[in-house]
N, C-alpha and C positions, 0 to 999 in steps of 0.2 A: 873695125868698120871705118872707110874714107867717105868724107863728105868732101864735095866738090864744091866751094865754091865759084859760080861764076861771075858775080857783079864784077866794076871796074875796082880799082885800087882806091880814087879818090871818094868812093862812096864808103869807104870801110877804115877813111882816116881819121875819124874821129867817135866812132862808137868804140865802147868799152865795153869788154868782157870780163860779166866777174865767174871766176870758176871754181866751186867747193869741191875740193878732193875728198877721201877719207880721213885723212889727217884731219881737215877742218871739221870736218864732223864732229868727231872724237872730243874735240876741244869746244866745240857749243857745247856737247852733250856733256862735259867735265864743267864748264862756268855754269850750266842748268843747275848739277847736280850740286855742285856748293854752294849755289846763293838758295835753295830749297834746305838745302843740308844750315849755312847759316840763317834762314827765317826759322826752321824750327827749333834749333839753339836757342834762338831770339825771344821765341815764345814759351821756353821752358823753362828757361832764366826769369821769365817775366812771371809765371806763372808759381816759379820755388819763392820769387822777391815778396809775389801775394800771400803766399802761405806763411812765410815768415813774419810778416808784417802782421796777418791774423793772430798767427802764435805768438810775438811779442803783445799785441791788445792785449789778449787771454791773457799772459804771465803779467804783464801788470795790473789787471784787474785781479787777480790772484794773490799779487803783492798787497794792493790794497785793503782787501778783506783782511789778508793774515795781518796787516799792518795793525788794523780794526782787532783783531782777536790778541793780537802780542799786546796790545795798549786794557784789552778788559782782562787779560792773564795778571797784567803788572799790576792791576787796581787793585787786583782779587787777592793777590799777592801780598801787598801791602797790608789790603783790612784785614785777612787775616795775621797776617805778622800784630796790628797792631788790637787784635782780639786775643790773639795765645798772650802778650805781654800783657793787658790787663786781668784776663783769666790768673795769671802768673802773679797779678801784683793784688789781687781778690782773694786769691786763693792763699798767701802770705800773709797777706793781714786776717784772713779770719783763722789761720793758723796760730797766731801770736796776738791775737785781739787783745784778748783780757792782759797779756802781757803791756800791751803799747798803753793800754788802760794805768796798768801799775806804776809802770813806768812814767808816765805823763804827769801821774798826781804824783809822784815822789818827787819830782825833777819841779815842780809847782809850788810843795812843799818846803821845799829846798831852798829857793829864790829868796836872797836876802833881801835887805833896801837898796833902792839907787841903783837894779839893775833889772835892764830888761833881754828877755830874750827874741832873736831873728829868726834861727832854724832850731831845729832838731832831728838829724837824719842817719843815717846808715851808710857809713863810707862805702863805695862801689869798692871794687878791686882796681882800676885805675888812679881814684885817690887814694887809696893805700900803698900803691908803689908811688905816689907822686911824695907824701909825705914820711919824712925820714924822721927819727928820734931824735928832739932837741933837749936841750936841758937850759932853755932859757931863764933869765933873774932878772924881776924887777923891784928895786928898790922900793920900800914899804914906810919908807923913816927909819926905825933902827932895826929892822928887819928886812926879810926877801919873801921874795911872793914863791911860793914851791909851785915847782913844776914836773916832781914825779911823786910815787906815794910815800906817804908818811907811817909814822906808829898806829895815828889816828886812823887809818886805811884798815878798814876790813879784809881778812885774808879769803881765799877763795872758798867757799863752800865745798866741805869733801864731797864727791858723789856727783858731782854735778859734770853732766855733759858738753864736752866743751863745744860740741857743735852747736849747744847753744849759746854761748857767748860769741858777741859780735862786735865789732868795732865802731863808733857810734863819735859822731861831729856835733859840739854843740856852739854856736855863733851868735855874739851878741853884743850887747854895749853895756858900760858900768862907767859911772860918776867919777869911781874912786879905784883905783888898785887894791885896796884894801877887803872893795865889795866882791872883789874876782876870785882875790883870798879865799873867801869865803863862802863862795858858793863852792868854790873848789873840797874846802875840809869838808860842808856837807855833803855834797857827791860821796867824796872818799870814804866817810861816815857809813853810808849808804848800804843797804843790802842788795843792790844793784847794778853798784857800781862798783869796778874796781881800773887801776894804772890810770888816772887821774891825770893828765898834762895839759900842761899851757901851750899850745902853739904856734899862736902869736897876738901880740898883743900891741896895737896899735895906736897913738890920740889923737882925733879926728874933733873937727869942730866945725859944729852946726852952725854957728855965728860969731859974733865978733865978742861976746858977752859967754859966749856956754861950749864947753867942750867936753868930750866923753872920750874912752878908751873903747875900740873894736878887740872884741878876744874871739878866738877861738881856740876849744877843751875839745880835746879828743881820751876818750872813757871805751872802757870794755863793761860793753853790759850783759846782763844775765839777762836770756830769755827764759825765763819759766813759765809753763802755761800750768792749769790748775792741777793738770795732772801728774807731773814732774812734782811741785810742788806735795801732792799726795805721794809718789812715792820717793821722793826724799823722808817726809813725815814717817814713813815705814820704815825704810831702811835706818833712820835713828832711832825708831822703837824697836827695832828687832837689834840692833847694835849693843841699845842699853840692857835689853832684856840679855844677852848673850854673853857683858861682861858683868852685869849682877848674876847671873847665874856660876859665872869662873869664879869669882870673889867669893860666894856664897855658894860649893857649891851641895851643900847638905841641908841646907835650908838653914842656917843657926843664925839667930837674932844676934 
C-alpha cells in the first residue's frame, strides 16, 4: 500500500516516528515472558524459603522434646543402674549375712590392746591387681613382725569351696608393732582366716606427744554360711564313718 504524503518538508522536520516491526514484537513478548517467568521463580523460592523455615521450627521443636526424653532416659538410666547395684549389694549381704556376723565377732575377738580398727572390706578386682605380694619386716626388738603365714596358721579346711574364700583388707592403727604382731598370729589362729600379710605399715602422728603405726593386712577369708558349714559337718561324719568302717571292717572290738 503507498501513502502519499502531501504536507510541505518543513512541517515534517521534526516529528518522529517510532516504528515496531515484527522483530520488535517478538522481543517485548520474550522481556514479558521472562520477567513473568522470573516473578514466578521469585515467588517459589519464596514460598520452598517458607516451608523450609516451618520445617526447621518443627525439627527443632522435635530436638527439643527428644532432648527432654534423652535427659529422662539417662535419669531412668542411672536409678536403675544404681537400684540393680544395691539389689546386687542386698542381695550379697543377705547371702553371706550370718557369715559377716561370724566374721565380725571373730576379727572383735581377736583385737589385741593398743589397736584399733578403720575398715574391714572385700578387695574389688582392681585392688587386687593394684596390690602385688610383699614380704615386708619390721623390726620387733629381737624379732620381726611376719608378714606371710606361719606354723601357727591354720591350714585350709578340706572340702571347702573355694568360691567361697575371698580376699579381704583389713586397715587400721596400733601403738606398737608388737600389737600388729599380734592381731596378725590371732587372725592366722583363726578358722577364718587364712595367708595373713602385712601390707604396709606406716608411723603416723597425731601430735607432737602421740604417734601410732597405720597397717594394712590383707587375709583370705572363708565364707561359710550355715549351710556349708552343715555340709562340711556331713561330709566329715560320713568320712569318719567310712574310715571306721575300712579299719574295722567286721565289726571287731
Amino acid at each position: 500500500m503507498i501513502q502519499i504524503n502531501l504536507l510541505p518538508k518543513e512541517y515534517l522536520k521534526n516529528k518522529r516516528v517510532f516504528a515496531v516491526g515484527k522483530s520488535g514484537i517478538y522481543v517485548v513478548a520474550g522481556a514479558l515472558a521472562a520477567a513473568a517467568l522470573l516473578t514466578g521463580v521469585t515467588f517459589w523460592q519464596m514460598h520452598q524459603v517458607t516451608q523450609l523455615e516451618e520445617s526447621i521450627a518443627r525439627a527443632n521443636q522435635r530436638a527439643a522434646m527428644l532432648r527432654q526424653d534423652i535427659q529422662m532416659v539417662d535419669a531412668l538410666t542411672d536409678v536403675t543402674t544404681k537400684i540393680t547395684n544395691r539389689m546386687a549389694a542386698v542381695e550379697r549381704l543377705d547371702r553371706h549375712r550370718t557369715v559377716w556376723v561370724r566374721l565380725l565377732e571373730n576379727v572383735a575377738t581377736d583385737i589385741p590392746e593398743f589397736v584399733w580398727l578403720g575398715s574391714f572390706h572385700e578387695m574389688t578386682a582392681a585392688e587386687l591387681k593394684k596390690t602385688t605380694p610383699s614380704q615386708p619386716t619390721q623390726s620387733l626388738g629381737g624379732g620381726t613382725l611376719p608378714s606371710s603365714p606361719t606354723e601357727a596358721q591354720a591350714a585350709p579346711t578340706v572340702g571347702i569351696d573355694t568360691s567361697n574364700i575371698h580376699q579381704v583388707q583389713i586397715d587400721g592403727y596400733a601403738f606398737t608393732l608388737n600389737a600388729i604382731a599380734a592381731l596378725m598370729i590371732r587372725l592366722m589362729q583363726s578358722d577364718y582366716f587364712e595367708n595373713v600379710e602385712l601390707v604396709a605399715s606406716t608411723e603416723t602422728k597425731f601430735s607432737d606427744d602421740e604417734k601410732a603405726y597405720a597397717f594394712t593386712l590383707s587375709a583370705a577369708a572363708h565364707y561359710l554360711s550355715d549351710e556349708d558349714l552343715r555340709n562340711l559337718a556331713a561330709q566329715a561324719e560320713r568320712e569318719a564313718t567310712t574310715a571306721s568302717t575300712t579299719q574295722n571292717p567286721k565289726g571287731l572290738n
